[in-house]
C-alpha positions in Angstrom: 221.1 88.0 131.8 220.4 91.2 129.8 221.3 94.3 131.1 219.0 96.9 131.6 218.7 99.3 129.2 219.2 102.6 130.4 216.3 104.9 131.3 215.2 108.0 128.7 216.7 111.3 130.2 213.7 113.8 130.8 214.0 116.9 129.4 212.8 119.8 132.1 209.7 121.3 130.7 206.3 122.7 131.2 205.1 123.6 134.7 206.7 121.2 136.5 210.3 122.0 134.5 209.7 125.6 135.5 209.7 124.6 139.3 213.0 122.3 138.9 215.1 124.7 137.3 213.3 127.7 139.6 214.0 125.3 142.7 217.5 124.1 141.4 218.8 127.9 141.2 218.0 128.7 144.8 220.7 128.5 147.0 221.5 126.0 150.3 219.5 126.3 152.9 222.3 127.6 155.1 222.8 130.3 152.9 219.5 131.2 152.6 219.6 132.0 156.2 223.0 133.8 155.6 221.0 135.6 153.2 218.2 136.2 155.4 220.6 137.8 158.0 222.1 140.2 156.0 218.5 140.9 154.9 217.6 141.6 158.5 220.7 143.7 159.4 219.6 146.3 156.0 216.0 145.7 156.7 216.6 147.0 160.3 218.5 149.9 160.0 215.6 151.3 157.4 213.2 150.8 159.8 215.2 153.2 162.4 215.6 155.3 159.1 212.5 155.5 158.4 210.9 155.9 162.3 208.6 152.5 161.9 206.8 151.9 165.3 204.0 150.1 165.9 201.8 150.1 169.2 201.8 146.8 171.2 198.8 145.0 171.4 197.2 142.1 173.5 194.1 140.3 173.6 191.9 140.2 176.6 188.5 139.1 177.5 185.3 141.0 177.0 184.2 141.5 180.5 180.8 142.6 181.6 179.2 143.5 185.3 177.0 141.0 186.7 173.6 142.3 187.4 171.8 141.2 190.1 168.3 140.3 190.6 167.0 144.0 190.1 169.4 144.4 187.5 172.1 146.8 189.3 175.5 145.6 188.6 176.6 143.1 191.9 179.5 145.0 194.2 182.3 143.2 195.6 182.1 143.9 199.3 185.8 143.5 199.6 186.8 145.6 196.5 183.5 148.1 196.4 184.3 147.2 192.4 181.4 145.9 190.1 181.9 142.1 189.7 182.7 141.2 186.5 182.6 138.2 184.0 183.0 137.4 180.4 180.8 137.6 177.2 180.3 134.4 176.0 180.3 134.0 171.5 177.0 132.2 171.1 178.6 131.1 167.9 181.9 129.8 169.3 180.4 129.0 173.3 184.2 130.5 174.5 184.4 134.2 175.8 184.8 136.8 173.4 188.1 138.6 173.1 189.5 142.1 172.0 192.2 143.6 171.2 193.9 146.6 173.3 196.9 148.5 173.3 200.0 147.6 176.3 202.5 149.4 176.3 205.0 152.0 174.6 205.4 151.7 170.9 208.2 149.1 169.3 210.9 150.4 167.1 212.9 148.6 164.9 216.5 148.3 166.2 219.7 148.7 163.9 222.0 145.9 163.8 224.1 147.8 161.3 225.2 150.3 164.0 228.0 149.8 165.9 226.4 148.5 168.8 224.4 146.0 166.2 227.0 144.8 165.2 228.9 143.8 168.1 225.9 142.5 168.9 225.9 140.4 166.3 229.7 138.9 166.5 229.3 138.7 170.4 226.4 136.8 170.7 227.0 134.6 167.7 228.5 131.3 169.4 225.5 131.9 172.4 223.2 131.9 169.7 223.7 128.3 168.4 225.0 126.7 171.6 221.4 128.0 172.8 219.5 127.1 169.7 216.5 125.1 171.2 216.5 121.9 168.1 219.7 121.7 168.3 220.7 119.6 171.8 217.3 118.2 171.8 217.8 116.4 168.2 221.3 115.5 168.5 220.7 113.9 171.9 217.5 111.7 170.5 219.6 111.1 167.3 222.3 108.9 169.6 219.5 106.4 169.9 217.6 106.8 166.3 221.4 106.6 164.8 222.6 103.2 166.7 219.4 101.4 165.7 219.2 102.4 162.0 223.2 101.5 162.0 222.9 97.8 163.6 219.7 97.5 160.6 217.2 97.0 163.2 214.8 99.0 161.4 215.3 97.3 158.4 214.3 94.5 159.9 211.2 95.5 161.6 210.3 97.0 158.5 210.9 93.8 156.6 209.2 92.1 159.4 206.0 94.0 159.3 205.3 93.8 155.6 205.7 90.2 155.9 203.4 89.0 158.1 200.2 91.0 157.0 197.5 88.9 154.6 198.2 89.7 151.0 194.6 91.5 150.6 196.0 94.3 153.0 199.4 94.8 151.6 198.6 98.0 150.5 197.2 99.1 154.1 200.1 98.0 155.7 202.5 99.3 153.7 201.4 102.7 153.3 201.2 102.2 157.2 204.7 101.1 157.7 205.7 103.8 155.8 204.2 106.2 157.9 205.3 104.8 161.2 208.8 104.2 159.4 209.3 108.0 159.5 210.7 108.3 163.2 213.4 106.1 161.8 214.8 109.3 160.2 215.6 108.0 156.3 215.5 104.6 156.6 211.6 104.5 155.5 212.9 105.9 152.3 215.7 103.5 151.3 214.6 100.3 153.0 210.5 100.1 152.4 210.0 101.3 148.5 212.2 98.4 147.4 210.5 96.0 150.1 207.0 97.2 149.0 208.0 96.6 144.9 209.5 93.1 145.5 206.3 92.3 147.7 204.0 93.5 145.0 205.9 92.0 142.3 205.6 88.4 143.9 202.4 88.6 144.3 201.8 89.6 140.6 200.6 93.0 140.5 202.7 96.0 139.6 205.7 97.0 141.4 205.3 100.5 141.0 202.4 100.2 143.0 204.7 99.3 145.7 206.6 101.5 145.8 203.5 104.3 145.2 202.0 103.2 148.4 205.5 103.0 150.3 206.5 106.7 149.6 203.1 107.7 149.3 203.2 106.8 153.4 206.8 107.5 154.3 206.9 111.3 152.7 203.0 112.5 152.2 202.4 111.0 155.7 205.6 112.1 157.0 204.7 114.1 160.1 201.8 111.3 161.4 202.9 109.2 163.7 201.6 106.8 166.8 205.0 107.2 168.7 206.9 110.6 169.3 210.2 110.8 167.8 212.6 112.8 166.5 210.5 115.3 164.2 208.7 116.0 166.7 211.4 117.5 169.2 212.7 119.5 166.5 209.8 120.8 165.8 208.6 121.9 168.5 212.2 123.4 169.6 211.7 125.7 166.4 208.2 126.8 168.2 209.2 127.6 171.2 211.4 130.4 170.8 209.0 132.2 167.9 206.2 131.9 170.9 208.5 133.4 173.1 208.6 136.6 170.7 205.3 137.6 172.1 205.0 135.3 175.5 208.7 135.1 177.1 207.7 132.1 179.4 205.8 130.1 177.0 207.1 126.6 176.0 206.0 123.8 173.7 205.8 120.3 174.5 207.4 117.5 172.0 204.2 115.5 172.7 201.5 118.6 172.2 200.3 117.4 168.7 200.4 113.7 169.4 196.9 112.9 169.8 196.2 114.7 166.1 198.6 113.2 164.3 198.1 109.5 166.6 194.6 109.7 164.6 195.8 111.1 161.5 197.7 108.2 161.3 195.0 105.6 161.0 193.3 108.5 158.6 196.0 108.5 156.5 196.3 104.8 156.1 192.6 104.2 155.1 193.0 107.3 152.5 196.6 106.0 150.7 194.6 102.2 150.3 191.5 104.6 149.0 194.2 106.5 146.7 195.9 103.3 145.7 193.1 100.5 145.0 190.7 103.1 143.1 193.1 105.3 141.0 196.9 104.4 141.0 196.8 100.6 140.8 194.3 100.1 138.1 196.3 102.9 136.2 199.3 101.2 136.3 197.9 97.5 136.0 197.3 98.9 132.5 201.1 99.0 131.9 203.7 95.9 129.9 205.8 94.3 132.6 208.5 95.9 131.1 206.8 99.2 131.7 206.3 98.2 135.3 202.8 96.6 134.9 202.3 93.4 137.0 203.9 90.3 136.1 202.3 87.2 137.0 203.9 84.3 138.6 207.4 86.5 139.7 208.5 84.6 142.9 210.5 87.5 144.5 209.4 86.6 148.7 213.3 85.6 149.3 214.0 88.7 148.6 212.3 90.3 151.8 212.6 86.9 153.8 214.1 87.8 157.8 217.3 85.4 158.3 217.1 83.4 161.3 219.9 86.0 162.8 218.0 88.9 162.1 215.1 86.8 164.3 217.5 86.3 166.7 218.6 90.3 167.0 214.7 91.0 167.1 213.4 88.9 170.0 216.8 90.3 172.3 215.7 93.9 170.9 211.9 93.0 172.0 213.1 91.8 175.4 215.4 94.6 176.6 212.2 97.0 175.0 209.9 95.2 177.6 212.5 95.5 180.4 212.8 99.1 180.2 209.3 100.0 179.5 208.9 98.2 182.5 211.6 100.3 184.2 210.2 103.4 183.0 206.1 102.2 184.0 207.9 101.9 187.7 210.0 105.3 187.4 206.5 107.3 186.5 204.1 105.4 188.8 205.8 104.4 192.0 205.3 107.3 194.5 208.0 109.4 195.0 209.8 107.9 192.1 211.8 110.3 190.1 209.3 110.5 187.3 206.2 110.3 189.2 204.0 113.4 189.9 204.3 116.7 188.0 207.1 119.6 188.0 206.7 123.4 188.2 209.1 125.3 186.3 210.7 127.4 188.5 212.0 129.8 185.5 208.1 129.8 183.6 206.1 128.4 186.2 204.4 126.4 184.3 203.3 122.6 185.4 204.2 119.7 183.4 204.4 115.7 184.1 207.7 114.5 185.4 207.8 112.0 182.2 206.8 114.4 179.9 209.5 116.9 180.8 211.9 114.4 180.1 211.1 112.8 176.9 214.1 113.3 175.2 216.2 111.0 177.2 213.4 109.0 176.8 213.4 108.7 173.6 217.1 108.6 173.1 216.7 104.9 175.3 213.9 103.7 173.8 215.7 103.5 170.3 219.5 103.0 172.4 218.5 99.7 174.5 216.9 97.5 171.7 219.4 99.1 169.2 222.2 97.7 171.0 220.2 94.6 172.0 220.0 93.9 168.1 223.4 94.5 167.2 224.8 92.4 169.7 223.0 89.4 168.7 223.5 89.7 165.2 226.9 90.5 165.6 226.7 93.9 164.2 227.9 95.4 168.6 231.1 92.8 169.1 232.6 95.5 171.9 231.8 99.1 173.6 233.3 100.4 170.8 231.1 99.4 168.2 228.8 101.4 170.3 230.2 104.4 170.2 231.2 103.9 166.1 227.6 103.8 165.7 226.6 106.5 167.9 229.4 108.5 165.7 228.2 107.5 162.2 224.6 108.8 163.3 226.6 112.3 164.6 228.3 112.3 160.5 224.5 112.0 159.7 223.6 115.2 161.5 226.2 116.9 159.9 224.0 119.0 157.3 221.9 119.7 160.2 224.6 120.9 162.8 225.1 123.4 159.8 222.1 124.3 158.9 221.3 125.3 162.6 224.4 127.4 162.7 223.0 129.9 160.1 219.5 129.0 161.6 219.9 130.1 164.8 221.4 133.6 164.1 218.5 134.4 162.0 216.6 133.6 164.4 218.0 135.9 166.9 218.7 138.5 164.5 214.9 138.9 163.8 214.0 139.0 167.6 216.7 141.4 168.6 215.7 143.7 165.7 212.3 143.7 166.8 211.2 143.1 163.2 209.6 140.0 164.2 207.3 141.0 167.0 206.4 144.1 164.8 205.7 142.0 161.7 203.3 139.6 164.4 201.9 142.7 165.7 201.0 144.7 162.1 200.2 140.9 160.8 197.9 140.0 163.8 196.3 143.4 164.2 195.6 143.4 160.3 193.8 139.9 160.2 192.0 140.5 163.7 190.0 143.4 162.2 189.6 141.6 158.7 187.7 139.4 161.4 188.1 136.1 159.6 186.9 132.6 160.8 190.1 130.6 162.5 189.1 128.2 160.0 189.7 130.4 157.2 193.3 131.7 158.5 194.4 128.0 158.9 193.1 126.5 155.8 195.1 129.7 153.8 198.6 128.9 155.8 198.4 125.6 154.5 197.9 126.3 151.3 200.8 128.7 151.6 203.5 126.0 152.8 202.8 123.9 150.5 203.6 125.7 147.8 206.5 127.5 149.6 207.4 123.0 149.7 207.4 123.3 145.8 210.3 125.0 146.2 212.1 124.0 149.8 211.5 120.9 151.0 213.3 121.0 154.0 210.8 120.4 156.7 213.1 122.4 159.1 214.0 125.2 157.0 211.2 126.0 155.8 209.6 125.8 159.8 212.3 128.1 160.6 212.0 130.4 157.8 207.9 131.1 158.3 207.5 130.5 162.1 208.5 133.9 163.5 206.2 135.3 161.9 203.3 133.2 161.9 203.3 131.7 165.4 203.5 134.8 167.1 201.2 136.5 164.6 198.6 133.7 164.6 198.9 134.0 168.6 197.5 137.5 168.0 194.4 135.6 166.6 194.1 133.3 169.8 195.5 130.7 167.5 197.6 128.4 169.5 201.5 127.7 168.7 200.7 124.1 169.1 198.1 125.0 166.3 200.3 126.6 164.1 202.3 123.9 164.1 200.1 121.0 163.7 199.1 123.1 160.5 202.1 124.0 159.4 203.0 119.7 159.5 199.9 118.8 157.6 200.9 121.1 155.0 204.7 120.2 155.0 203.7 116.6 154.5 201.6 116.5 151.6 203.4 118.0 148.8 206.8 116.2 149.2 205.9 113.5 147.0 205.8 115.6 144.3 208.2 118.2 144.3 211.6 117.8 142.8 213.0 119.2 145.5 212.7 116.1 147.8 216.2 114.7 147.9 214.8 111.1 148.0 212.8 111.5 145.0 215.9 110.3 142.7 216.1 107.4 145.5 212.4 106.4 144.7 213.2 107.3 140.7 216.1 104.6 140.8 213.9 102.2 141.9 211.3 102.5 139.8 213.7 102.4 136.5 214.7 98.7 138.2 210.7 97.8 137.1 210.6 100.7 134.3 214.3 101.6 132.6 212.1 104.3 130.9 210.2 105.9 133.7 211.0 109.5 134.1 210.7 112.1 137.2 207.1 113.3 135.2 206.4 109.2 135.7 206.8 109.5 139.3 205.2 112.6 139.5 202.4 111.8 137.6 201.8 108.2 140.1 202.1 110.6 143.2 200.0 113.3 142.4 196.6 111.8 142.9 198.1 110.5 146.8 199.3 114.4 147.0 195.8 116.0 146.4 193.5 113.7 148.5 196.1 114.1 151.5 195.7 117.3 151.1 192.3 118.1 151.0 191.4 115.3 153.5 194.1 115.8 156.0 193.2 119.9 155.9 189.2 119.2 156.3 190.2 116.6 159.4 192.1 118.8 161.2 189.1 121.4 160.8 186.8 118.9 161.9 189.5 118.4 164.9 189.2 122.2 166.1 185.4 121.8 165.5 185.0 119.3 168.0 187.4 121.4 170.3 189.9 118.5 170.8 193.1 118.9 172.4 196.1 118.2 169.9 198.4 116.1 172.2 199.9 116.2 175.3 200.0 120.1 176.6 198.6 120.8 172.9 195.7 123.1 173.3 193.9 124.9 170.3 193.5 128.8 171.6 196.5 130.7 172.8 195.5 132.7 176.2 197.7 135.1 177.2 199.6 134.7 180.9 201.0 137.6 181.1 199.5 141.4 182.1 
């Protein structure tokens, strides 16, 4: 056999050479938020330099008397007060809102005072011990981590592409790439190899395999029919930055699932559009040795599930039935523990008994048939191998247990400084009066994040770097957080097939150079751009249609923000 020569090193130039070497020079994300805390700390003592304040502000509703039949406003006989009700926007059939002034002014607060910075040293450890994402991911990551270790997903994933017609391999693929995202990274490394060897056998070009696989995996990242792990973190990241202007307000992991449940079906009919119509024929004009298709490859061993792997996957689809059935009595049973709804006694607000638990819920959806699997293929011999796995998928989390550390303290340095809220407030107030459609505000913080992905492709740090100040700004705007974020994951999504900044990007490279020893990072580029553009442009014109129609995003996932407090 001939060994494969080796690939043509590509020389960084041009546009996209100017955003590697831009992106390569920018520190870790951790110390970015280091950064980002000393920036506060200076920041924050200028602003008591200088005397910034800024006056609160809160929307309420345009209320007008009701007149009665001879058109004198209608008295309360309990109150002797004029009865009120809203104005109604003929335009937008909700009431109409303004903006008023509650409260004292806000001042920036010094954290480079001596009081600041004890602040800063005493609170530190309370501030990531208390960091929402934090618990919430590492406790769904026990269950995500023990089934990606025993290969479960692998096999699914092998599973799935092989038993769909040939005609809709591209579908599915691009599909199971998007559903393969709440298995963390295993869409990544398992599926573009799966989806090339497919292709390959049945003699069209590889690369469009593996074009359709990461177009699904990365461009649809955030879409999704189940909930998983991006969206707890997530929508931990949220829940503080609402809290900068409503203290009690809290986001549900399930509050965009509805959007991206649909999106997901959306997506999968636009990367088949994207593939058949403008990457496939593209490539099909490429030599086999170029990565063009190669008629009569036999490659289907390649992919084939061994009867062991069949085995682990009918125990894993047992045990799966068994607790969904356990779970169906726990939330529908009367007086069961997950049956009926829960008041908050801290917030007050009402949630579903299940839905306040999802976590856990998640952790044993992935924990039970994880475990299930390994033990019938061997991979689980004793406890211990249970708790090995549970440990590697901790090692995993590593970067991330770090990352929250410098997270969470900038976090809490921008509330406590008050440079947040008075950021939303000047931010909110500024847009309010520039009177723009919702429409207009969204489709422009889209655009925004996905160039700031050019450049950090972190879906977390990048969430954590931009949502104090637009969640509680856009809030100011009667824009929802659940909004924001729905937003701010349709625009995360769709550029991290082409930045260079996407760690996996030399995974996907390697395995294109296995079909192409001369494909470069402008080859894969160039393949993934035209998926990059229509995602964008039809995933941002479908979520406007979505608040057109006025549909919730998920569970507890509404569109407009209405304030609960005075």
């Amino acid at each position: 056999m001939s060994q494969t020569p080796a690939p043509i090193a590509s020389k960084p130039s041009g546009f996209l050479g100017l955003i590697e070497r831009v992106g390569n020079a920018l520190p870790d994300p951790a110390l970015l938020f280091f950064y980002g805390c000393i920036l506060i700390m200076v920041v924050s003592h200028l602003g008591v330099v200088a005397g910034w304040s800024v006056k609160p502000i809160r929307m309420q509703e345009v209320m007008v008397p009701v007149l009665d039949a001879s058109g004198a406003p209608t008295i309360d006989a309990a109150t002797g007060q004029a009865v009120l009700e809203p104005v109604i926007d003929p335009a937008t059939k909700r009431p109409k809102t303004e903006l008023i002034e509650a409260g004292d002014p806000i001042t920036s607060r010094s954290l480079l005072t001596r009081d600041g910075i004890y602040w800063c040293l005493s609170s530190m450890v309370a501030n990531f011990v208390n960091f929402p994402p934090l618990g919430i991911v590492l406790v769904a990551m026990f269950g995500v981590g023990l089934a990606e270790k025993t290969g479960l997903f692998d096999t699914l994933i092998k599973g799935m592409a092989l038993i769909v017609p040939r005609r809709l391999l591209t579908p599915a693929i691009v599909l199971i790439g998007i559903l393969a995202n709440i298995a963390s990274d295993a869409g990544y490394i398992v599926l573009p190899p799966l989806a090339a060897a497919l292709y390959l056998s049945s003699g069209r070009s590889p690369l469009a395999g593996i074009a359709a696989a990461f177009a699904g995996v990365s461009a649809g990242f955030s879409a999704n029919l189940l909930i998983g792990g991006t969206d707890v973190l997530i929508a931990g990241i949220t829940t503080p930055n609402a809290q900068i202007l409503d203290p009690g307000y809290e986001i549900n992991p399930a509050c965009n699932i509805y959007f991206m449940a649909a999106s997901t079906g959306l997506l999968m009919l636009v990367g088949w559009g994207v593939s058949s119509r403008i990457v496939e024929p593209r490539l099909n004009k490429r030599a086999p040795e170029d990565g063009g298709p190669a008629p009569g490859v036999a490659n289907r061993e390649a992919v084939r599930i061994t009867p062991t792997e069949a085995k682990g996957l009918r125990w894993a689809g047992v045990w799966l039935l068994v607790l969904l059935a356990a779970l169906a009595a726990l939330i529908f049973i009367p007086n069961a523990p997950l049956h009926g709804e829960f008041t908050n006694p801290t917030t007050g607000r009402v949630t579903d008994r299940w839905v306040d638990v999802i976590v856990p819920i998640v952790l044993f959806a992935f924990l039970v048939p994880g475990v299930a699997y390994g033990a019938a293929t061997g991979q689980i011999k004793s406890q211990k191998d249970i708790i090995g796995a549970m440990i590697h998928a901790m090692r995993a989390m590593a970067p991330v247990i770090t990352m929250a550390f410098f997270a969470s303290q900038f976090i809490a340095y921008f509330s406590q400084s008050n440079l947040g809220r008075m950021l939303a407030i000047v931010g909110g107030t500024t847009l309010a009066e520039a009177n723009l459609p919702t429409s207009v505000v969204i489709v422009g913080f889209i655009f925004l994040v996905m160039l700031l992905n050019i450049l950090i492709s972190s879906m977390s740090a990048k969430y954590v770097l931009v949502a104090p100040i637009f969640v509680p700004m856009f809030m100011m705007l009667g824009i929802s957080p659940e909004l924001t974020q729905a937003s701010y994951r349709v625009a995360d999504s769709v550029t991290n097939i082409i930045t260079p900044m996407n760690a996996y990007m030399i995974v996907i490279l390697v395995v294109m150079q296995k079909y192409a020893p001369r494909a470069g990072i402008g080859t894969l580029v160039s393949t993934m751009l035209p998926y990059s553009i229509v995602f964008a442009v039809i995933w941002t014109l479908f979520l406007l249609g979505w608040m057109h129609l006025e549909l919730p995003l998920g569970k507890d996932g509404p569109l407009h923000y209405i304030p609960t407090g005075p």
